[in-house]
SERO-4910 file (N, C-alpha, C, O; in steps of 0.05 Angstrom, whole numbers):
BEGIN
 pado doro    nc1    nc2    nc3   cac1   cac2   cac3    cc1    cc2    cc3    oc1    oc2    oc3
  Unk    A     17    -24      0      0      0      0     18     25      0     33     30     19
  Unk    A     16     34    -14     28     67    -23     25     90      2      4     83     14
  Unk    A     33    108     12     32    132     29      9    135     17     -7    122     30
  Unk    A     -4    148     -6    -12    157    -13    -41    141     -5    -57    153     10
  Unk    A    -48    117    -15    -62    103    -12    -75     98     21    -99     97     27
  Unk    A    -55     96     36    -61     91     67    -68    128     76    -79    135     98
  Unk    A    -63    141     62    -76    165     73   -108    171     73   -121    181     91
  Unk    A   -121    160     37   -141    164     34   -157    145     51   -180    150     58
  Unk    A   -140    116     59   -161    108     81   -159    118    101   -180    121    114
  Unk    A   -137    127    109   -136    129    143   -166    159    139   -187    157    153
  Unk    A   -163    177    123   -184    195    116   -215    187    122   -230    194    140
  Unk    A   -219    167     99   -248    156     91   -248    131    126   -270    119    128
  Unk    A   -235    126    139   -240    116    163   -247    128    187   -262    117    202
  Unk    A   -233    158    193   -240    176    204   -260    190    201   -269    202    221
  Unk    A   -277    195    170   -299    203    163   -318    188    173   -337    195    186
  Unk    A   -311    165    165   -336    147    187   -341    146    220   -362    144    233
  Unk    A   -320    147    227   -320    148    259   -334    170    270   -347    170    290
  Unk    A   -328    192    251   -339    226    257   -372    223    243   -389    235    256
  Unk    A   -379    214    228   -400    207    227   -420    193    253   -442    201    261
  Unk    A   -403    169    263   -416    151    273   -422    169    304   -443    172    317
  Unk    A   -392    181    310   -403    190    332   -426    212    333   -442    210    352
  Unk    A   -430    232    317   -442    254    315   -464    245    308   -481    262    314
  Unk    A   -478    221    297   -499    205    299   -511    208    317   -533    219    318
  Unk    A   -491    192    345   -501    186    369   -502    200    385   -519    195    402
  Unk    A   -483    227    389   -485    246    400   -509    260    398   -521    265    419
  Unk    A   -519    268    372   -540    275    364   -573    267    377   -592    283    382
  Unk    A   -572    243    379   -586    224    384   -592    224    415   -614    222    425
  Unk    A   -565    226    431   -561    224    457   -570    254    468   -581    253    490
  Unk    A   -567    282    455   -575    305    457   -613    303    452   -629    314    467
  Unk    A   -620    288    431   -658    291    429   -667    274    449   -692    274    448
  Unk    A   -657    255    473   -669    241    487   -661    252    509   -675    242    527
  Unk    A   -639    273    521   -638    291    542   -648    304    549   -648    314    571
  Unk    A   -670    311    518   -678    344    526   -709    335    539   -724    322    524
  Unk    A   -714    339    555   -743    338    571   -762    341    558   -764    362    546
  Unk    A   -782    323    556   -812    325    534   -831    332    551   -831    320    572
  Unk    A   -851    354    545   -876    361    556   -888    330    549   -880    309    538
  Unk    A   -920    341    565   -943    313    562   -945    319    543   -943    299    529
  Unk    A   -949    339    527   -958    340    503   -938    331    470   -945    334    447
  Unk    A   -919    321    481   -892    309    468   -879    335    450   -865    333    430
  Unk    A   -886    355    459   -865    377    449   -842    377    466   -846    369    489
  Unk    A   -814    384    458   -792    393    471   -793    412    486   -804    433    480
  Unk    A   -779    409    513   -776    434    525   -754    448    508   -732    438    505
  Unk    A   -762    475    497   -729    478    489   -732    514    488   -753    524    480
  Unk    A   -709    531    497   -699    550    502   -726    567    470   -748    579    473
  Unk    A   -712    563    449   -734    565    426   -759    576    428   -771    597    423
  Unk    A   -764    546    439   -799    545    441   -811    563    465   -833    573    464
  Unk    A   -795    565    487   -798    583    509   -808    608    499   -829    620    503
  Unk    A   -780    615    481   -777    641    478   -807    646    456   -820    664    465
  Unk    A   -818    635    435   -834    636    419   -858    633    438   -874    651    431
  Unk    A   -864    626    451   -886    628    468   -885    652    480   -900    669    469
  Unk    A   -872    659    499   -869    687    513   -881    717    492   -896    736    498
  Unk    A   -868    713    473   -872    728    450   -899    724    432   -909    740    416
  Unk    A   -907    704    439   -939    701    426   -951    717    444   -967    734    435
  Unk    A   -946    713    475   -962    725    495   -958    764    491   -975    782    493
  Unk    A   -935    766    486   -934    792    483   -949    806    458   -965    824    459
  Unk    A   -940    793    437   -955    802    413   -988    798    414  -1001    811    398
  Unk    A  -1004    777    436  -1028    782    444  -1031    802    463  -1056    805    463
  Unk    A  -1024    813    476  -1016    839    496  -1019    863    480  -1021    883    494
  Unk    A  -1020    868    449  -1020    893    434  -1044    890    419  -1047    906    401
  Unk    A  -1066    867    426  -1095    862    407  -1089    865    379  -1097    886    368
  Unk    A  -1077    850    367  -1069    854    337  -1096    846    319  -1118    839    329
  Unk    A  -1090    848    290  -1113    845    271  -1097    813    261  -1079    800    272
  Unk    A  -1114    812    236  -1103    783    221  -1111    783    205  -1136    784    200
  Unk    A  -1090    781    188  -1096    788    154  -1099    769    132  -1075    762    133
  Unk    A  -1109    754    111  -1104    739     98  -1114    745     72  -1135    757     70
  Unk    A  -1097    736     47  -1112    737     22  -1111    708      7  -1102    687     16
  Unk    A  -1125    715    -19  -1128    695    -30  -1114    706    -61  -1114    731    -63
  Unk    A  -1104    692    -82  -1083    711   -101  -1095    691   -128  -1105    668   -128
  Unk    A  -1089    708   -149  -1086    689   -169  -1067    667   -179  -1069    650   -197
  Unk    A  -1044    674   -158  -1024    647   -169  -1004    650   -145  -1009    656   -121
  Unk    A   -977    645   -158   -953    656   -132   -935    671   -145   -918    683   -132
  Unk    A   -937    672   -172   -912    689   -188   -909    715   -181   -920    726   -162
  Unk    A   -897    721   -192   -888    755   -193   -908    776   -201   -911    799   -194
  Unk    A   -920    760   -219   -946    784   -235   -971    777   -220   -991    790   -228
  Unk    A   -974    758   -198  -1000    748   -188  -1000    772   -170   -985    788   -159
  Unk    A  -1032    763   -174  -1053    795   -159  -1068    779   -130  -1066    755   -123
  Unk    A  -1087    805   -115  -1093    787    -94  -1130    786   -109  -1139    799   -129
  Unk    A  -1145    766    -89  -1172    766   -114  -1202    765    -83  -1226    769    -82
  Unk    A  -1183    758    -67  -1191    767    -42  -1182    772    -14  -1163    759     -5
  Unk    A  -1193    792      0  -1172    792     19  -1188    795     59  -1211    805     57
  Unk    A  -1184    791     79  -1200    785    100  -1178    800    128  -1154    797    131
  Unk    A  -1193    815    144  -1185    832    160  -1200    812    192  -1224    810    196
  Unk    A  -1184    804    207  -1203    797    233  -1191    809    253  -1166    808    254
  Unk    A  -1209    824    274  -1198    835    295  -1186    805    316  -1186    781    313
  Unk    A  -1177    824    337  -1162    805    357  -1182    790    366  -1172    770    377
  Unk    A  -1208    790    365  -1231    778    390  -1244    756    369  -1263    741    375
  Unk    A  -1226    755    338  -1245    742    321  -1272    752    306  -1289    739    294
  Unk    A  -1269    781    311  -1298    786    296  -1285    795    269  -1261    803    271
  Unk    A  -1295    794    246  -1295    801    216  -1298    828    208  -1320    837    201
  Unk    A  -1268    844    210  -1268    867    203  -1276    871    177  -1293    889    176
  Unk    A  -1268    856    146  -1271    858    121  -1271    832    113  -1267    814    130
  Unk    A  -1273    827     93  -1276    803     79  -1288    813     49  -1312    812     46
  Unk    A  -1275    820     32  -1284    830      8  -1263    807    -21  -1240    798    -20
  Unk    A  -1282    807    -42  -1268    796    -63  -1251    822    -81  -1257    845    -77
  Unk    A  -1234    815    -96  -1215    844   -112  -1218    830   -137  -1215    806   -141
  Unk    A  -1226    853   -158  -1226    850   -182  -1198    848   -193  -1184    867   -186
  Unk    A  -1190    836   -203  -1153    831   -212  -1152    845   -239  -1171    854   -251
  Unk    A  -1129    846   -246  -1125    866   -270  -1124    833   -298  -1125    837   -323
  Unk    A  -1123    811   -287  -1112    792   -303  -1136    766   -293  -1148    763   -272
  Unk    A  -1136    751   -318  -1152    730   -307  -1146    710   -289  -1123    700   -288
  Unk    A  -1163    703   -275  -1153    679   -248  -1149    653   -260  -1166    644   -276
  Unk    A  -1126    637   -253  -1123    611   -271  -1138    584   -251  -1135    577   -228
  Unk    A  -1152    575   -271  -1163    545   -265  -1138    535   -240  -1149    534   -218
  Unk    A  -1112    529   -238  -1097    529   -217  -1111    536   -194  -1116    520   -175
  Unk    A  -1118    559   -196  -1115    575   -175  -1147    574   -160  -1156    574   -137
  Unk    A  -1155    571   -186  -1194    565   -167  -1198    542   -154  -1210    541   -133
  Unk    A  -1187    520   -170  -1182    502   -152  -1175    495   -128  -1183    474   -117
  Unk    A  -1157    516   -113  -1137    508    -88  -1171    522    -72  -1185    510    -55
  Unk    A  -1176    558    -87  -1189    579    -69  -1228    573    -78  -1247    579    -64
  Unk    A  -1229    560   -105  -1262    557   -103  -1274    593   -114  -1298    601   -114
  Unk    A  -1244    610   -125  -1258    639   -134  -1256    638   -156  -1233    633   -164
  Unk    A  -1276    643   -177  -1275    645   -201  -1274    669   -211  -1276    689   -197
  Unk    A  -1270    668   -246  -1266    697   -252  -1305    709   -248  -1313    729   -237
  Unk    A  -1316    694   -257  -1352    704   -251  -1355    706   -230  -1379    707   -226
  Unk    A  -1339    708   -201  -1344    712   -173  -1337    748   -174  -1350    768   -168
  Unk    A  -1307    742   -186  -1298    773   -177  -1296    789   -212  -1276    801   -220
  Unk    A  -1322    783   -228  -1336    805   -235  -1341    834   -228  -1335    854   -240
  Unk    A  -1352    832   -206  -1374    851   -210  -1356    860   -171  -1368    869   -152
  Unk    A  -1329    852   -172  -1324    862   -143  -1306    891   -143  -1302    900   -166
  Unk    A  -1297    905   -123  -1283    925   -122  -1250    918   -141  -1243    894   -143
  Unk    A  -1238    932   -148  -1216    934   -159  -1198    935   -130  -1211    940   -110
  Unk    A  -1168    930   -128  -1155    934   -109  -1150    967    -99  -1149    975    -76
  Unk    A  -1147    987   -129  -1143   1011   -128  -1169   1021   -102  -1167   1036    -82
  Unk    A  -1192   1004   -112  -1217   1016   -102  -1228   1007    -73  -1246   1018    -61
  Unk    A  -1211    983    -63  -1208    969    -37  -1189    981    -14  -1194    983     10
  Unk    A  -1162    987    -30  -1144    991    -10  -1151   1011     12  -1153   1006     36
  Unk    A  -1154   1037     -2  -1172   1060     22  -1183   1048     54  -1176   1051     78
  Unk    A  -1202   1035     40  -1218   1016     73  -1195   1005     85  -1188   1015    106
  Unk    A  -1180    984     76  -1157    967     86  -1136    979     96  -1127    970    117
  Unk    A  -1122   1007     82  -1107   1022     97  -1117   1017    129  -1110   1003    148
  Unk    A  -1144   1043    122  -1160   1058    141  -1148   1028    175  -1133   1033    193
  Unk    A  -1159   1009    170  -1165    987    190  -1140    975    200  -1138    963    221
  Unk    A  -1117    980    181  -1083    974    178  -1074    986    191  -1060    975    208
  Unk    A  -1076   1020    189  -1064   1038    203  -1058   1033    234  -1073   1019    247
  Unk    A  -1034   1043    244  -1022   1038    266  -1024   1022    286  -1017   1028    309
  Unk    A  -1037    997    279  -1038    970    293  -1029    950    273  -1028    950    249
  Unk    A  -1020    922    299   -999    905    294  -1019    891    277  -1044    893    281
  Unk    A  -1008    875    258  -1018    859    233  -1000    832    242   -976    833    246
  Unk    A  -1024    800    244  -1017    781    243  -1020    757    210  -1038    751    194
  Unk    A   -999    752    212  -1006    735    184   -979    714    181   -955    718    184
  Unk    A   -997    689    174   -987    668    172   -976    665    138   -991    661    119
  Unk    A   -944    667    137   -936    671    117   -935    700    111   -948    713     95
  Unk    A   -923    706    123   -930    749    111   -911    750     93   -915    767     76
  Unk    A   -886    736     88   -877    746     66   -897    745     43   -906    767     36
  Unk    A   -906    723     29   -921    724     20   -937    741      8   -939    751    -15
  Unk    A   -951    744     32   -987    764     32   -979    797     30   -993    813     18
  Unk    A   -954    804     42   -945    820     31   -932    832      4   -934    854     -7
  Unk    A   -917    806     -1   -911    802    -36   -934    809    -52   -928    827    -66
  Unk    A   -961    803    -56   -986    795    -59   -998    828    -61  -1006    840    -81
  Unk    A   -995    838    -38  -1001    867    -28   -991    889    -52  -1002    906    -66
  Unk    A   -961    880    -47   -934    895    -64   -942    899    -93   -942    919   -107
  Unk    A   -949    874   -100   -948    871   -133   -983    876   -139   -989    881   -162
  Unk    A  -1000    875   -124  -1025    892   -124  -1021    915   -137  -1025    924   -159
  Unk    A  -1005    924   -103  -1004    955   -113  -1001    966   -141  -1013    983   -154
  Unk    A   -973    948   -147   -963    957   -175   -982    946   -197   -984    963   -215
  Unk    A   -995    929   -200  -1023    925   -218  -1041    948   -217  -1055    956   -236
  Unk    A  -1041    958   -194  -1071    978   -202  -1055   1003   -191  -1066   1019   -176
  Unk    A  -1023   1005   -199  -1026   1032   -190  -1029   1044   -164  -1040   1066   -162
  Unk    A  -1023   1032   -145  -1032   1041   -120  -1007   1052   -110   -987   1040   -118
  Unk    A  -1002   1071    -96   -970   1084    -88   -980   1078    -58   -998   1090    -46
  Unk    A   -962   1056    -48   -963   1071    -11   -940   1058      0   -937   1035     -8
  Unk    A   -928   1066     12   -903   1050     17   -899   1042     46   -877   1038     55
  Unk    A   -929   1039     64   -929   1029     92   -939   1013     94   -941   1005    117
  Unk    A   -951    996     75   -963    968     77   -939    945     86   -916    939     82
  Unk    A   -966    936    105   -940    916    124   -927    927    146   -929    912    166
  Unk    A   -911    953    150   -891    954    164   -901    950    194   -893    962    214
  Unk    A   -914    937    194   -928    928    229   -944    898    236   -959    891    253
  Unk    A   -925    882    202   -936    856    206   -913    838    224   -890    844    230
  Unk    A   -928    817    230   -911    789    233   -917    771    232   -938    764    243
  Unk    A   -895    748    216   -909    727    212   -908    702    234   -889    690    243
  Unk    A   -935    700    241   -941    672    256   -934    644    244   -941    624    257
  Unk    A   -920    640    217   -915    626    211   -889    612    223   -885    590    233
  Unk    A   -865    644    214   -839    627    223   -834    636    257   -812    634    267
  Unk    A   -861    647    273   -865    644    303   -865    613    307   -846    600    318
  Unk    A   -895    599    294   -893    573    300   -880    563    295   -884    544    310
  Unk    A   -854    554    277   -831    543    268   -813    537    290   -797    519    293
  Unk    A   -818    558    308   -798    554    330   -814    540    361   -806    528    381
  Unk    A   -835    546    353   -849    532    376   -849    505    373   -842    487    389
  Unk    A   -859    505    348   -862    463    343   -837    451    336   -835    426    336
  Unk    A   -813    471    328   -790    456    334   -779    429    319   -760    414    326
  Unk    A   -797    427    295   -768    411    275   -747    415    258   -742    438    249
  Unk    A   -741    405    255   -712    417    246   -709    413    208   -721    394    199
  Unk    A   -704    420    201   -694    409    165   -667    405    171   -654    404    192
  Unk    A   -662    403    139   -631    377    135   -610    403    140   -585    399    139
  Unk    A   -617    422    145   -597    454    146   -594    460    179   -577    473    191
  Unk    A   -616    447    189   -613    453    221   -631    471    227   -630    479    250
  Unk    A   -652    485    209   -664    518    208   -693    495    221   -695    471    224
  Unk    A   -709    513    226   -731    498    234   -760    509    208   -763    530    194
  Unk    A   -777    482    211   -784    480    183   -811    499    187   -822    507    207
  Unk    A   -816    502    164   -839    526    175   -868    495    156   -867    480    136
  Unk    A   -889    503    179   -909    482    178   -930    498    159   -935    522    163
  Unk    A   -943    480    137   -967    497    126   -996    514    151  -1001    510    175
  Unk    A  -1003    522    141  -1024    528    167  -1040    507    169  -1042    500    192
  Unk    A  -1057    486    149  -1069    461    148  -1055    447    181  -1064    448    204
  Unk    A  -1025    433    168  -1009    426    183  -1012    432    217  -1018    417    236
  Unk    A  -1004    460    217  -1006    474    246  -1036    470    255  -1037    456    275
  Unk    A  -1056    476    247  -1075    472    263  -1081    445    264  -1099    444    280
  Unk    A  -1076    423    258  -1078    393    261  -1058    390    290  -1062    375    310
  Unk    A  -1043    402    286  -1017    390    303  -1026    407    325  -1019    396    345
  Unk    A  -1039    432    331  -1049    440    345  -1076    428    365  -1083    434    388
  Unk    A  -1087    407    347  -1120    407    356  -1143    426    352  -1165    427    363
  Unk    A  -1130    445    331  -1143    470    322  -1174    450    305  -1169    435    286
  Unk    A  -1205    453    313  -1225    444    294  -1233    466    278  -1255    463    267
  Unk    A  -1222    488    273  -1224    507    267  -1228    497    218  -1208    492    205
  Unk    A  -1246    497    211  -1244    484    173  -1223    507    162  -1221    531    168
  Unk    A  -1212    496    151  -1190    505    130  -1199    505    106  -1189    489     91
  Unk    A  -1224    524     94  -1240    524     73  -1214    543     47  -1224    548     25
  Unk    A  -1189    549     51  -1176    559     29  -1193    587     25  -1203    591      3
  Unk    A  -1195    601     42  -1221    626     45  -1207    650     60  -1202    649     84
  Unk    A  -1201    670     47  -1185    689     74  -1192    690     94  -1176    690    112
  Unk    A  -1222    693    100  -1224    700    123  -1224    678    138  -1207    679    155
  Unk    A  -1241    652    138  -1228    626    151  -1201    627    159  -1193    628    183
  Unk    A  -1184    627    130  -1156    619    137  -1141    649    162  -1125    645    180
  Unk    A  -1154    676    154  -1142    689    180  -1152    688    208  -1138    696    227
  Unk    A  -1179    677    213  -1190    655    238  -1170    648    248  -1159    660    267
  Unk    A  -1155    611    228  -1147    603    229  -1114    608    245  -1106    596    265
  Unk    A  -1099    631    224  -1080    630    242  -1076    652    262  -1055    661    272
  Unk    A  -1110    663    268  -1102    676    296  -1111    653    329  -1110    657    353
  Unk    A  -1118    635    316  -1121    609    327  -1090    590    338  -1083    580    359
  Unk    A  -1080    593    315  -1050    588    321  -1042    607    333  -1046    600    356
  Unk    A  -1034    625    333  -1023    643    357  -1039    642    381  -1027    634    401
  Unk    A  -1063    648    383  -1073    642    411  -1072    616    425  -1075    620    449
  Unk    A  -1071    597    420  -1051    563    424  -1025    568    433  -1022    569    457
  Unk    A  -1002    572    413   -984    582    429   -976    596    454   -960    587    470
  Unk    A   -995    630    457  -1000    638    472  -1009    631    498  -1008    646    517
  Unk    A  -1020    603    499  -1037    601    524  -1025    565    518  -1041    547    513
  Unk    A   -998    561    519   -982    530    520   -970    546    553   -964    569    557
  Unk    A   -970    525    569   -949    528    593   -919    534    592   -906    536    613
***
């Protein structure tokens, strides 16, 4: 056997060992960490994400959700749903889009282009939605998103405002850290809202409906909020 040769094993043998242990190490770290009854982790994370649900319920936030014609760049929103903190139904209106809604997309939401006929334009919506936006905290599951959605509205119909959003947050990558799994990067995975309210015990229908779905994830935050 060559220097050269006994190097690449002594290498590819050490690779394995460092493998094997960091396996078990690994392994030996997820069975240390203390499980609630409810088989969540205790973990520093999830602490901290809870505390912060409680706070962000401490400021009575709204909850926002839309429904879009697609996810691209040029997609518009086609409806959109405002709920105060207590769950009552600030808005719930359909938006006329500048573009037609694709079969895709009625499918997931059930809105057709003969629904949002005869509805307000976004130009002709936003006014109210400001109005109810203005200087209170905005909850939304996925806000990058719904903000993206918002963004490229605007620019469809012309709308100039450049404060939309700046008082959201998303309950999405909140719960990410509460429920605590991990992806192959180590980042923690962010759960669909379907997902989260199952794993919650949320009976709350997931009708693909803004205002349902903003129910929905002020449901998930209030769960969090009120975990021990």
């Amino acid at each position: 056997m060559t220097l050269c040769h006994r190097h690449i094993l002594f290498k590819w043998v050490g690779e394995k060992l460092r493998t094997a242990c960091t396996g078990r190490y690994n392994r030996w770290q997820e069975q240390s960490i203390p499980q609630r009854r409810d088989g969540h982790p205790v973990t520093a994370p999830r602490t901290a994400a809870i505390a912060r649900a409680r706070q962000i319920l401490a400021d009575r936030p709204l909850y926002l959700d839309t429904e879009t014609t697609g996810l691209d760049a040029r997609a518009e929103i086609v409806e959109i749903a405002l709920v105060a903190y207590d769950g009552a139904l600030l808005l719930e209106s359909l938006v006329k889009p500048t573009r037609r809604i694709p079969w895709d997309a009625t499918r997931v939401h059930h809105i057709s282009n003969e629904m949002v006929a005869g509805a307000p334009t976004w130009a002709e919506l936003w006014p109210q939605v400001q109005a109810l936006l203005s200087g209170r905290r905005v909850g939304i599951y996925n806000a990058e998103f719904d903000l993206r959605m918002m963004a490229q509205s605007h620019t469809a119909h012309r709308v100039i405002d450049t404060a939309a959003g700046s008082n959201a947050f998303c309950i999405m990558k909140l719960y990410a850290e509460f429920f605590g799994e991990r992806g192959s990067y180590g980042n923690y995975k962010w759960q669909s809202l379907d997902k989260a309210a199952r794993q919650c015990g949320i009976s709350l229908p997931n009708s693909h409906r803004a205002g349902a779905d903003a129910r929905l994830a002020r449901a998930v935050l209030e769960f969090m909020a009120g975990t021990d």
